[in-house]
N, C-alpha and C positions, 0 to 999 in steps of 0.2 A: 685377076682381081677386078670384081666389078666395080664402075665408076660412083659416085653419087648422086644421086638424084639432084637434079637444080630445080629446087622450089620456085623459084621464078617461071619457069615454065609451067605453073599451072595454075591460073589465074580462075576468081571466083566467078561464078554468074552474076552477081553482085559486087557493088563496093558494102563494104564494113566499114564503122567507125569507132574507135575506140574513144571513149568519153570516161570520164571519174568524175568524183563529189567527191569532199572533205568527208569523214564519218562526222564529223559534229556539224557540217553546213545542212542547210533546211531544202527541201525534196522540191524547191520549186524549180524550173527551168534555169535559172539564172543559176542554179551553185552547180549545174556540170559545166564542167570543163572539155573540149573536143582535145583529145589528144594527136589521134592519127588516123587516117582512112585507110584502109587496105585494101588490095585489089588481086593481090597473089600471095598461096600458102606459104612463098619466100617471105614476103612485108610481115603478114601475122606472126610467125616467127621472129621475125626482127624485133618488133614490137615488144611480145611477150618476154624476150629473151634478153629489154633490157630494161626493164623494171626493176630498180631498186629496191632489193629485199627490206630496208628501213622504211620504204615508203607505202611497201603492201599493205603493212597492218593501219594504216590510215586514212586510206582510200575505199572505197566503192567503186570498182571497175567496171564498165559497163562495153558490152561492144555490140554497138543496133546497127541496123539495116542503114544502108545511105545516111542522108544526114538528121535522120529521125532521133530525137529526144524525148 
């Protein structure tokens, strides 16, 4: 039986940043929110894997390069 893969070991060339905005907050800088930086296909998984289904439909998820907004 083959093993599984450990996402941790393979890390981006890049950090990612996961950011959201309310849907009804206003598009300036100030209404995202930084949620988490990423740095390995383990973390983005983590990440995405624990968003609350209640809270999808009320967000704007964003995930930029470094700490760019």
């Amino acid at each position: 039986m083959e093993q599984p893969l450990d996402a941790d070991a393979y890390p981006f060339e890049r950090t990612w940043t996961f950011w959201y905005k309310l849907n009804n907050a206003s598009w300036t800088s100030s209404s995202f929110v930084k949620m988490y930086t990423v740095r390995t296909v383990g973390d983005m998984w983590r990440v995405l894997n624990n968003i609350p289904v209640a809270v999808v439909s009320r967000i704007n998820l964003f995930i930029m390069e470094g700490e760019m907004i």
